[in-house]
C-alpha positions in Angstrom: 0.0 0.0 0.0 1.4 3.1 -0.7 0.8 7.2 1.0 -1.6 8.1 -1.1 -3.9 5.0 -0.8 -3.3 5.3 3.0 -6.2 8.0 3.8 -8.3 6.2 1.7 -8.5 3.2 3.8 -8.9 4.6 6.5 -12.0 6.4 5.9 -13.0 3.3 4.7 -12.1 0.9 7.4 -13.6 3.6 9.8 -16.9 3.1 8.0 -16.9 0.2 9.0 -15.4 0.4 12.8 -18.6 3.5 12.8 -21.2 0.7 11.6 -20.3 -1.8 14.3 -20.4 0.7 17.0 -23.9 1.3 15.6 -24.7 -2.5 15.5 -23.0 -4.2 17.9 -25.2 -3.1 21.3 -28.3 -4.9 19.2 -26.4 -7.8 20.5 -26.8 -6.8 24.1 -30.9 -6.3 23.1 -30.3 -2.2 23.2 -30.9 -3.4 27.2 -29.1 -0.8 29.3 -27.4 -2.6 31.8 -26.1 -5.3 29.3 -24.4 -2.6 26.8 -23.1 -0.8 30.3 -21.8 -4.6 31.5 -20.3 -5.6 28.3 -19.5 -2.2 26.3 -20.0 -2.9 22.8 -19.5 0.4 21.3 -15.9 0.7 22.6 -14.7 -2.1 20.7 -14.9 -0.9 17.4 -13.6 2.5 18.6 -10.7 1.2 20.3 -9.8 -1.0 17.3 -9.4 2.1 15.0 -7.8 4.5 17.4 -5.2 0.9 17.0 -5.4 0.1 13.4 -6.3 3.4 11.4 -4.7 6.4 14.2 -5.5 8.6 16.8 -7.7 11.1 14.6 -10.0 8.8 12.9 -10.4 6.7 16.5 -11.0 10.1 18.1 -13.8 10.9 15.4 -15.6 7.4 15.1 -15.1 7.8 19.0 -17.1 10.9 18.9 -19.7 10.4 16.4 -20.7 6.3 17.2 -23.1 7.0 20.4 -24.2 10.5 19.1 -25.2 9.1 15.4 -26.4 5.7 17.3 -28.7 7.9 19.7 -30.4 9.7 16.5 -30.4 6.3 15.0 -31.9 3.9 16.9 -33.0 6.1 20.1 -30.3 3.9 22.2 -28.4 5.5 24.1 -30.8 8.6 25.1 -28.8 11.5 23.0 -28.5 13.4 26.3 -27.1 13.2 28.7 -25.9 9.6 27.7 -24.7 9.1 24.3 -23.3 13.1 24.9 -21.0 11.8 27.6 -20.3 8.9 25.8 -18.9 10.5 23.0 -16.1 11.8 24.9 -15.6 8.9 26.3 -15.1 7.3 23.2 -13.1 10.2 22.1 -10.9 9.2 24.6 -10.4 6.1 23.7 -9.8 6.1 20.4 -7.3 9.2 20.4 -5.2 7.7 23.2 -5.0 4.3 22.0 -4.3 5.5 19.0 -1.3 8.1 20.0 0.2 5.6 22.2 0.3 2.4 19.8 1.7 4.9 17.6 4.5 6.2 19.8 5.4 2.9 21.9 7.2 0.2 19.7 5.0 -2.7 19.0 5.7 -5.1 21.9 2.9 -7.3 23.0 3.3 -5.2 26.2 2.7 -2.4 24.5 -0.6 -3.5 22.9 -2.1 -3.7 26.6 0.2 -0.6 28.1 -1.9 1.2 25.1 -5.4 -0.3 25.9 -5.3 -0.1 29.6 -4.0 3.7 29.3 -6.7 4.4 27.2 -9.6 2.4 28.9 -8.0 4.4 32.2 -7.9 7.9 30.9 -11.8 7.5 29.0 -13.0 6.1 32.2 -11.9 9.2 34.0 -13.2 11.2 31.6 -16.2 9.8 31.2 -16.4 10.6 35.4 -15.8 14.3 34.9 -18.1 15.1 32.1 -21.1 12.9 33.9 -19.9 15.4 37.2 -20.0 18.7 34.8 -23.7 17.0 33.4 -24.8 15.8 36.6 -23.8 19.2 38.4 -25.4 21.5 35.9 -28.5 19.4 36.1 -28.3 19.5 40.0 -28.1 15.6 39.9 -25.7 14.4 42.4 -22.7 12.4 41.0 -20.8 10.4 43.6 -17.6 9.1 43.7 -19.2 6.0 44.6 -21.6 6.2 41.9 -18.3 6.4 39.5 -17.0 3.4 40.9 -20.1 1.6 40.2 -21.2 3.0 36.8 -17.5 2.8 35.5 -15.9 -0.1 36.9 -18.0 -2.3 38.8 -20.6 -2.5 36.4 -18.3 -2.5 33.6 -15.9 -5.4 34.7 -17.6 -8.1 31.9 -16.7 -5.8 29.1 -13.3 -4.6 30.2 -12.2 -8.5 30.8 -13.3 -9.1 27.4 -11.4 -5.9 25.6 -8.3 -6.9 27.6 -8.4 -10.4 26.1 -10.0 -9.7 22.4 -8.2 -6.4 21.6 -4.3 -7.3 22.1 -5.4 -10.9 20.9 -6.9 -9.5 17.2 -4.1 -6.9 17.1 -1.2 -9.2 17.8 -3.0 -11.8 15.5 -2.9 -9.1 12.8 0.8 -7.8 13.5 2.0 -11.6 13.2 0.2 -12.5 10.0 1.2 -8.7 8.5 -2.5 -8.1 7.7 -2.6 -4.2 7.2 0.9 -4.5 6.2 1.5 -0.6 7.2 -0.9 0.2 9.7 0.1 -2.1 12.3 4.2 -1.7 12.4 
């Protein structure tokens, strides 16, 4: 693949990372507490802040819950899928600087993951305090803990195990020959 082809694809391939945000929670049933317990949205963003960069993880990160809220009504536009979409910023930009800048030990693939699924979840906490706050909703740290971790522990068990396992996988057999060296 050459420079110029390179854009290209990744519009592309973020199409399609952008479609499976919007279809993946229809395998949770659109159920709250399932998509909050096993996160399908940040897959696909986390997988192109990995494979196509930080900018176009940052944007499908930003756009999936806010075009899947006008979409399909799930999550509620605000405040959820507007918190969530700097969440998923979050993710996809700082997965994406850090596989960039770290050389591509296996290590690394998870020193990039955690630091991202870390620095989302904290943002994620101070928008929903900004949201809560201006709406005179209390937000707890407590309620943090629950909402972000607790809850949360199904899908973060299974991004630490599929996400370096696809992305290793793919740096092995040189698939994306380019985008993942």
């Amino acid at each position: 693949m050459n420079n110029n082809q390179k854009p290209l694809i990744n519009i592309i391939l973020s199409s399609v990372f952008l479609s499976l945000g919007i279809v993946l929670p229809f395998l949770t049933g659109n159920v709250a507490f399932l998509g909050n317990s096993f996160l399908p949205m940040h897959l696909p963003v986390l997988l192109c802040g990995f494979i196509c960069g930080w900018k176009y993880g940052g944007i499908v990160g930003l756009i999936t819950p806010l075009l899947r809220a006008l979409l399909v009504g799930m999550p509620p536009l605000f405040p959820v899928a507007f918190i969530m979409s700097f969440e998923l910023a979050t993710y996809g930009v700082v997965a994406g600087l850090l596989y960039r800048l770290l050389s591509k030990k296996i290590i690394n693939v998870y020193i990039s993951l955690i630091v991202s699924m870390i620095i989302g979840r904290v943002v994620w906490g101070l928008v929903s305090m900004i949201v809560s706050a201006s709406l005179g909703i209390e937000f707890t740290f407590s309620i943090f803990l629950s909402s972000a971790i607790i809850t949360a522990i199904p899908g973060i068990i299974f991004q630490l195990i599929f996400i370096p396992a696809l992305i290793i996988l793919m740096q092995k057999n040189d698939v994306l020959s380019g985008y993942l060296k």
